[in-house]
N, C-alpha and C positions, 0 to 999 in steps of 0.2 A: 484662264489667262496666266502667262506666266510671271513666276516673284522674281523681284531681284533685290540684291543688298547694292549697297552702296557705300564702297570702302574707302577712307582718306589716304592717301599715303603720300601726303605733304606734312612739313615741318608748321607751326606756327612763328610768326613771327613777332617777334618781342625787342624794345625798346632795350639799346646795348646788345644786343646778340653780334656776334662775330658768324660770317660764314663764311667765310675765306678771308685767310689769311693775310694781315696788309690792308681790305679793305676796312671802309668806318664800319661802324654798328647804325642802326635805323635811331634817329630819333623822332621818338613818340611824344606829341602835345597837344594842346589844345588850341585851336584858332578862338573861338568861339566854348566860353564856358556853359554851363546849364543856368549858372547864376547870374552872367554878363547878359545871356538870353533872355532872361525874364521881364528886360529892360525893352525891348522888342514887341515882344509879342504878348496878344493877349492875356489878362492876369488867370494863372495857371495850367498856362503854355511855357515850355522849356523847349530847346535841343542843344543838342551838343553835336559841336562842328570841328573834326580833329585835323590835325596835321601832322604829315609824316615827313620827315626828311631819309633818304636813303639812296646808296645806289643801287642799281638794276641787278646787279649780282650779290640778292638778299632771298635765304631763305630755301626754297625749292625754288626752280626758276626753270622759264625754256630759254634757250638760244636757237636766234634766227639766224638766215645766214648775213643779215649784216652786220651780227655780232664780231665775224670775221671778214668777210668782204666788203667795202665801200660800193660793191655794185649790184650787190645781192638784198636779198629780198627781205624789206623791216618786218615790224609787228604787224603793221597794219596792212602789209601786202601777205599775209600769208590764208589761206584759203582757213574756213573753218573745219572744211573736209581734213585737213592735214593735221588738226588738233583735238578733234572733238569724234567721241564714238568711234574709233578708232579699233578693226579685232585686235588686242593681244595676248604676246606670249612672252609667260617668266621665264631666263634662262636660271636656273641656281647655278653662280659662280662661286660659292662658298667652299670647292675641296681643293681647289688649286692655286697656284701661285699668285705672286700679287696682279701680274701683266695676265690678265686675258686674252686666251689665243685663239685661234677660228677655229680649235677643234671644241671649245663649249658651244657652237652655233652650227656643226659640222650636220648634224640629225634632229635641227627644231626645223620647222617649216617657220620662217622669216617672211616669204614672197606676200607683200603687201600689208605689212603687221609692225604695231608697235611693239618691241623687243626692249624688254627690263631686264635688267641684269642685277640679279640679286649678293650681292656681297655681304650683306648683312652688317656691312660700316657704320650704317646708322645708329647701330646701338651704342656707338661712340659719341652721338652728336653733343656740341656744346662742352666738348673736354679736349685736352690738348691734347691726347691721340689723336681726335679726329684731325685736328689741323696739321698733325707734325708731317704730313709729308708721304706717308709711308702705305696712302691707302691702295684699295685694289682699283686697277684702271685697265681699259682697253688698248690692244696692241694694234700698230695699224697695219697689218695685218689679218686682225679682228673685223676691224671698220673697211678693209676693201672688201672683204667678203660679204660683211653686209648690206652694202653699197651694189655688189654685184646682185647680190640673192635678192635684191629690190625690198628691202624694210623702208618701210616710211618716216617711221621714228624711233629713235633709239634713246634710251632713259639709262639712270644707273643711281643709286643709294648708295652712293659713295663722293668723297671731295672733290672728285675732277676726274672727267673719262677720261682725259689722261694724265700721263706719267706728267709729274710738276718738277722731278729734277732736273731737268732741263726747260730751253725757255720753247721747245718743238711742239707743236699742239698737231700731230698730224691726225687724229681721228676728229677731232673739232673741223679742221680743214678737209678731210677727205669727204665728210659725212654733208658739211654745211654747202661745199661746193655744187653738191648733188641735192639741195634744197633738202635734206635731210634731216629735221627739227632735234636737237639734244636737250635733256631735261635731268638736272644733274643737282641731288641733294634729294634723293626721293626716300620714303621710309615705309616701312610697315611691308615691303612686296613681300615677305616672308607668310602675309596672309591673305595671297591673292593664291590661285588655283595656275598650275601650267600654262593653259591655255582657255579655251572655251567663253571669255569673256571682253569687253567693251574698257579703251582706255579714254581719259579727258584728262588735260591739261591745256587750258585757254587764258594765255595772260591778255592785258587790258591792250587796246587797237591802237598803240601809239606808231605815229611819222616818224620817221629818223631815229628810230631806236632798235638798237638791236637784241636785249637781252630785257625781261621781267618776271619777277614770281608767279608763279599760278596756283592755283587749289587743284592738284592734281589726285585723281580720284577713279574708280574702277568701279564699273557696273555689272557686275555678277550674281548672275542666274543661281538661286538655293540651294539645285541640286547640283550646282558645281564646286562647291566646297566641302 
């Protein structure tokens, strides 16, 4: 029977964390203490019941397409086939410029695969490089190509698939138009294998929401590392 690992390459999410810039930080608390509990329940029975305040763009996160369209598809309408078990493939974007151009995707096979794009931004996370603005992102250019070549979902370890100097989000819009799921603050793909392996990133089935963190994560076969 074949082994597999199973690799995170999601951020953790911590009380005060900044992930984009402008937005709040998550506050982390408690609804229900262990000590308030034991007023409850049975004598030496506890739990702890927490509460999180945050917005949807905390952490690693997917965006659906009604993150940008008002007619497009929430959390809860997005198929699990389109998030879950998923083949993919690393692109290394790490020797070229900041804007990624369709010649890093020009010789990977894309047709029906989640496509990461590895920048290695990550290593910046939680420091004000990461946020100043200046990370690597997809040109849309990039994003028609892979729109065309039919990828399913397109990920990236870096601040925003795109360019933030201005306020144009065209691979957000070109990608999401095409039900094309974006998964953006990813880490660690520096230890995932080219190809040959399974992607997951499944946020929670919320209505009316367009955008939520996931535990994004790779199922990779031993002898593919």
């Amino acid at each position: 029977m074949e082994s597999f690992d199973l690799i995170d390459v999601s951020h953790t999410i911590d009380a005060g964390m900044i992930t984009y810039k402008g937005l709040p930080a998550p506050v982390i608390t408690e609804h229900l203490s262990r000590v308030e509990s034991r007023k409850i329940y049975a004598q030496g029975t506890e739990f702890h019941i927490g509460r999180i305040e945050m917005v949807a763009n905390t952490g690693t996160y997917l965006d659906s397409p009604f993150h940008r369209y008002e007619d497009g598809k929430d959390l809860s309408q997005l198929e699990l086939s389109s998030l879950a078990n998923l083949e993919a493939v690393v692109v290394d974007c790490r020797a070229g410029e900041r804007a990624i151009g369709p010649r890093s995707f020009e010789h990977v096979e894309v047709n029906g695969k989640a496509v990461l794009c590895l920048t290695g931004w990550d290593t910046h996370w939680r420091t004000d490089q990461y946020l100043s603005g200046r990370h690597p992102y997809l040109t849309e250019e990039a994003a028609r190509q892979l729109v065309d070549r039919k990828a399913v979902l397109v990920g990236i370890d870096s601040y925003n698939i795109d360019n933030t100097e201005t306020g144009a989000r065209p691979v957000h819009s070109l990608l999401l138009s095409q039900n094309i799921p974006i998964v953006e603050h990813l880490c660690g793909l520096n230890e995932l294998p080219s190809s040959g392996f399974r992607f997951f990133a499944v946020p929670v089935k919320i209505r009316k929401f367009g955008t939520f963190p996931v535990r994004a994560f790779a199922l990779v076969p031993k002898e593919r590392q």
